[in-house]
KEKE-3310 file (N, C-alpha, C; in steps of 0.2 Angstrom, whole numbers, plus 5000, padded with zeros to 4 digits):
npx = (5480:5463:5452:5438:5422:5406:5390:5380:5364:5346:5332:5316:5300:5285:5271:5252:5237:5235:5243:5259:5269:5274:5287:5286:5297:5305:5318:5332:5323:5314:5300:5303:5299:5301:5304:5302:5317:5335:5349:5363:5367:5380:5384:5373:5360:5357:5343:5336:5341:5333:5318:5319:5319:5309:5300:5302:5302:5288:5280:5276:5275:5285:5288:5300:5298:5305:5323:5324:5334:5353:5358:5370:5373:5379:5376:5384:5401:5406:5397:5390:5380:5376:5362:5351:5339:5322:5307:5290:5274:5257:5242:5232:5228:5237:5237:5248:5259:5271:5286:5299:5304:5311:5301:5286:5274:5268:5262:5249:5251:5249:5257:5256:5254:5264:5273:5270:5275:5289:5298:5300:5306:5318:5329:5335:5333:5321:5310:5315:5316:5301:5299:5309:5304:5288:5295:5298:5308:5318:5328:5329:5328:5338:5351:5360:5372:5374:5385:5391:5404)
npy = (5334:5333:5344:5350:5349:5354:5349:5366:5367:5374:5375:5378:5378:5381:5385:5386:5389:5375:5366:5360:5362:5348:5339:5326:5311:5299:5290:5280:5270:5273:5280:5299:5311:5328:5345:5357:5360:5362:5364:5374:5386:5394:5410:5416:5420:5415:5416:5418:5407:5396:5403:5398:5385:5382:5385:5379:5365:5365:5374:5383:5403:5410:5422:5420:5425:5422:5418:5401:5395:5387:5373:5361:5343:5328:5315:5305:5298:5303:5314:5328:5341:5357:5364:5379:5384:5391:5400:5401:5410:5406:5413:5408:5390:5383:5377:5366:5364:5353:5359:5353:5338:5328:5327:5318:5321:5338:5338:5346:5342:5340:5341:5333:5320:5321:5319:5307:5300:5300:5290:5289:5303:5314:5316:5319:5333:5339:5337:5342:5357:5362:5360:5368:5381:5382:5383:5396:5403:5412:5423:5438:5439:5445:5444:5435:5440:5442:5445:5447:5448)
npz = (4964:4961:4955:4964:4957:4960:4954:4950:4953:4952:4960:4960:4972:4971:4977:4976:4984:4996:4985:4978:4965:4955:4946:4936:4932:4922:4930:4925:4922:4934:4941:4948:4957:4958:4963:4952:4942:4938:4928:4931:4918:4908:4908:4913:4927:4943:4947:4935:4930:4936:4935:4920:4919:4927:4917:4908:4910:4916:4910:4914:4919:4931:4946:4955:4974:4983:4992:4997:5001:4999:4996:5000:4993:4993:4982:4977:4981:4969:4963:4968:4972:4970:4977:4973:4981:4976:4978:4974:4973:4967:4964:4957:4951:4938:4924:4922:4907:4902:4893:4890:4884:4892:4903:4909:4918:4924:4939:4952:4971:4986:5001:5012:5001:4994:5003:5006:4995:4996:4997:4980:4978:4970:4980:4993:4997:4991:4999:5009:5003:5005:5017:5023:5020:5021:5038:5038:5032:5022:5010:5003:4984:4978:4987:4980:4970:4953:4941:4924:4911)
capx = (5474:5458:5447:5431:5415:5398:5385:5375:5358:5342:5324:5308:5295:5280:5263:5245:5234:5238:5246:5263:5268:5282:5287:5287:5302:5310:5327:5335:5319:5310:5297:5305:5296:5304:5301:5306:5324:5340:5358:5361:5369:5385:5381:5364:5359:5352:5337:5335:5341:5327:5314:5319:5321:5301:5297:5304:5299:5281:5275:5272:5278:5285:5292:5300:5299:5313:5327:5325:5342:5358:5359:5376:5370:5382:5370:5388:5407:5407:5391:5388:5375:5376:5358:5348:5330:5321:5302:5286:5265:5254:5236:5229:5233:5239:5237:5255:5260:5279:5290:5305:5301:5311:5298:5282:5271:5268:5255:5251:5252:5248:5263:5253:5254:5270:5277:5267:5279:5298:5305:5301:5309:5322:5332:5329:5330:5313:5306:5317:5315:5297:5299:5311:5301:5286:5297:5301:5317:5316:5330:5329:5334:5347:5356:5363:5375:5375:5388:5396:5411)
capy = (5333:5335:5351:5350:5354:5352:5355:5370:5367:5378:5371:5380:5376:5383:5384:5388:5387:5371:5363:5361:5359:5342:5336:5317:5311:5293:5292:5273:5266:5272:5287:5300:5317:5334:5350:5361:5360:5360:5365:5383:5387:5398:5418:5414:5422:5408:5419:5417:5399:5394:5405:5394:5377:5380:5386:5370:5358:5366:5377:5390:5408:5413:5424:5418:5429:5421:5411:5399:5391:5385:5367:5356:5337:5323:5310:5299:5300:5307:5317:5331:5347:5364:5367:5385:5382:5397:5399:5405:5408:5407:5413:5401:5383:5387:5369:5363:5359:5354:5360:5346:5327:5321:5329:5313:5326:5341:5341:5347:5338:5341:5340:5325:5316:5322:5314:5299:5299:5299:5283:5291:5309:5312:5318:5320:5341:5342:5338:5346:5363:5364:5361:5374:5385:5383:5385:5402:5400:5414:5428:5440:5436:5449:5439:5434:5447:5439:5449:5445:5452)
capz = (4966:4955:4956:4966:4954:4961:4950:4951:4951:4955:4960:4961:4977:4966:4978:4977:4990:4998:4984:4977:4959:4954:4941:4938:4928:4922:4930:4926:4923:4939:4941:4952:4959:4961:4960:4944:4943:4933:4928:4929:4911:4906:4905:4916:4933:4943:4947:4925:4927:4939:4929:4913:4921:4929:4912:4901:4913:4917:4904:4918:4920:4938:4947:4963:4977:4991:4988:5002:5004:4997:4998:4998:4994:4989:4979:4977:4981:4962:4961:4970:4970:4975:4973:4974:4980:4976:4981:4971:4975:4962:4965:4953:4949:4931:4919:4917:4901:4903:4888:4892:4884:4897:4910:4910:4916:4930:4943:4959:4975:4993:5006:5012:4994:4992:5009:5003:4987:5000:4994:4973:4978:4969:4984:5002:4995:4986:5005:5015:5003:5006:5024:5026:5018:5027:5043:5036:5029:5016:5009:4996:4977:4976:4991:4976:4964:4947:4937:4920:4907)
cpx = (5469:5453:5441:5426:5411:5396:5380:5370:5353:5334:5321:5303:5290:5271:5258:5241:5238:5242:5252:5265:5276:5279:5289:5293:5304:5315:5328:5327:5314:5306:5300:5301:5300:5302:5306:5311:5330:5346:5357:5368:5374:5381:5371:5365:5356:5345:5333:5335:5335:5319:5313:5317:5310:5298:5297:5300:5292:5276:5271:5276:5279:5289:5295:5302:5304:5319:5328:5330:5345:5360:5365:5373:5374:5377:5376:5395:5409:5404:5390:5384:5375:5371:5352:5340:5327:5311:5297:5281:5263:5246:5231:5230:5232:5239:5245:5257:5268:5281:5297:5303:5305:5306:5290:5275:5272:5263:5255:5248:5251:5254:5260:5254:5262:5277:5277:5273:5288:5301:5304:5305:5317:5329:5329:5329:5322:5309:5306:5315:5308:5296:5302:5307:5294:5288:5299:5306:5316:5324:5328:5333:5340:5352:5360:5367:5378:5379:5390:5398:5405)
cpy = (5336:5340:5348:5352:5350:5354:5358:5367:5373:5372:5377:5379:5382:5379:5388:5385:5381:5365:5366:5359:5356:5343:5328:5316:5301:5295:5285:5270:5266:5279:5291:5307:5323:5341:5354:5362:5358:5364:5373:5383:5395:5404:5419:5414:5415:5409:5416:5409:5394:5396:5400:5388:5376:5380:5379:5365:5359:5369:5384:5395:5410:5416:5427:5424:5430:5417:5408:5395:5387:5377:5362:5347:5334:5315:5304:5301:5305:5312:5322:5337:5352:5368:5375:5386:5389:5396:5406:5405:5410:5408:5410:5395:5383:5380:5369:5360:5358:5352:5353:5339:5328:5322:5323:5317:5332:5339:5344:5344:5342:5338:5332:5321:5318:5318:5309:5296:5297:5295:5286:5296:5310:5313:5320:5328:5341:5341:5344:5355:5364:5363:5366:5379:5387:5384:5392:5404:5406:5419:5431:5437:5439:5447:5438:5438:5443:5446:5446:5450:5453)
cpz = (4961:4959:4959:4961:4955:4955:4953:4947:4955:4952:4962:4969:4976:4972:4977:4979:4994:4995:4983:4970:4957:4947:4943:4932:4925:4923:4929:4927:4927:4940:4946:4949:4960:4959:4955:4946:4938:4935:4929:4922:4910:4903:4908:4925:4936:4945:4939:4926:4931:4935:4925:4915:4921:4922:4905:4905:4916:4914:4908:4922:4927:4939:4954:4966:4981:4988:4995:5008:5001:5001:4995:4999:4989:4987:4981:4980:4972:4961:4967:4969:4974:4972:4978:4975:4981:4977:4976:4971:4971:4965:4962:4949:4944:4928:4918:4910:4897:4893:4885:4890:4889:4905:4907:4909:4924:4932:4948:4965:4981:4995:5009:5007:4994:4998:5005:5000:4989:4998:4984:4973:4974:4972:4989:5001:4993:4993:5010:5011:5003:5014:5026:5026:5021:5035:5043:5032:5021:5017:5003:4990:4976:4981:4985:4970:4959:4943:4932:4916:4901)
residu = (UNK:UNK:UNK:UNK:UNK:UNK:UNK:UNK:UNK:UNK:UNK:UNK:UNK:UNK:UNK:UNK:UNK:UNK:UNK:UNK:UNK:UNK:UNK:UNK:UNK:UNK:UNK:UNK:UNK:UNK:UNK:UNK:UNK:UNK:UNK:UNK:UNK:UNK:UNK:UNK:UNK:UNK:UNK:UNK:UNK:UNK:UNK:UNK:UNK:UNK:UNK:UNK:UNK:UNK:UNK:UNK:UNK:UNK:UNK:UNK:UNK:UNK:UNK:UNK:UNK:UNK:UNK:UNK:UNK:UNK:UNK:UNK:UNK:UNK:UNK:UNK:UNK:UNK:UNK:UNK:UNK:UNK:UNK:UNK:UNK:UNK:UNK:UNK:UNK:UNK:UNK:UNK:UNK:UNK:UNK:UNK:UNK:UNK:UNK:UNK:UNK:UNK:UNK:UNK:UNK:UNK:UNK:UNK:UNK:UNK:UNK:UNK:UNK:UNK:UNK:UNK:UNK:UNK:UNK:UNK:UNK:UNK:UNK:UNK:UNK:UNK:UNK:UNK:UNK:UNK:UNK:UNK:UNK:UNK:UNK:UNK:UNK:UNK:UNK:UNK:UNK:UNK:UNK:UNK:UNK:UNK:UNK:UNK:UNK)
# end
C-alpha cells in the first residue's frame, strides 16, 4: 500500500478594515482568487512559511495573530491538502506589489465581491477560512511546536 502524503499548505486571511487581501492567479488557463498561500518548505515553521508565502505573492510584511484552523481538503482522489489558515489585521491597506510572476496581481476585496467571485475560488477553503474567522474561530500560533535537528 502506498504512503499517504497530503500537501502541506498555509494560507493567510489578511484584513483591513472591511477589506480582504487575494491574490489572482492563472491556473489551466482560468483566473482563480485565493488568499496568499503556498507549500510549506523543508526546515521552515509554517508560521515562517506563511509569512514568506504572503511576502512572495503580495509584497507585504505581516505578522499573523491566530491560526484559525487546520483544514483537510481532497481537490481529487490524488491531490490532497492539509492546509494551515493563519489570520492577519493590518491598520492600513498597504499597496500590494506581489513578488511571485505566477501571482497576476494582489487586491483587496470585500466579503461581498469576494462571495461574487465563488465559482473563480480556487477552493471552497479561501471562503470558508474567512468565515470561520469571522465566526471567531481563532487559536494561538504556538498551537503549533515547530522543532528541528
Amino acid at each position: 500500500m502506498q504512503r499517504y502524503k497530503p500537501n502541506v499548505t498555509v494560507a493567510c486571511v489578511i484584513k483591513c478594515q472591511d477589506k480582504y487581501l487575494m491574490v489572482e492567479e492563472l491556473i489551466e488557463g482560468e483566473l482563480r482568487y485565493n488568499q496568499p498561500a503556498g507549500h510549506l518548505e523543508a526546515n521552515e515553521s509554517l508560521l515562517d512559511a506563511c509569512i514568506r508565502e504572503v511576502y512572495e505573492e503580495t509584497g507585504v510584511n505581516v505578522n499573523p495573530t491566530s491560526l484559525i484552523g487546520i483544514y483537510q481538503f481532497a481537490a481529487t482522489n490524488e491531490l490532497t491538502f492539509l492546509r494551515f489558515s493563519y489570520f492577519a489585521e493590518l491598520a492600513t491597506q498597504l499597496t500590494p506589489l506581489p513578488q511571485d510572476p505566477a501571482i497576476n496581481r494582489a487586491l483587496w476585496l470585500s466579503l461581498t465581491e469576494i462571495k461574487a467571485l465563488k465559482l473563480q475560488l480556487r477552493s471552497p477553503l479561501v471562503l470558508q477560512c474567512i468565515e470561520d474567522q469571522l465566526s471567531g474561530k481563532q487559536f494561538s500560533t504556538d498551537v503549533v511546536n515547530s522543532q528541528f535537528l
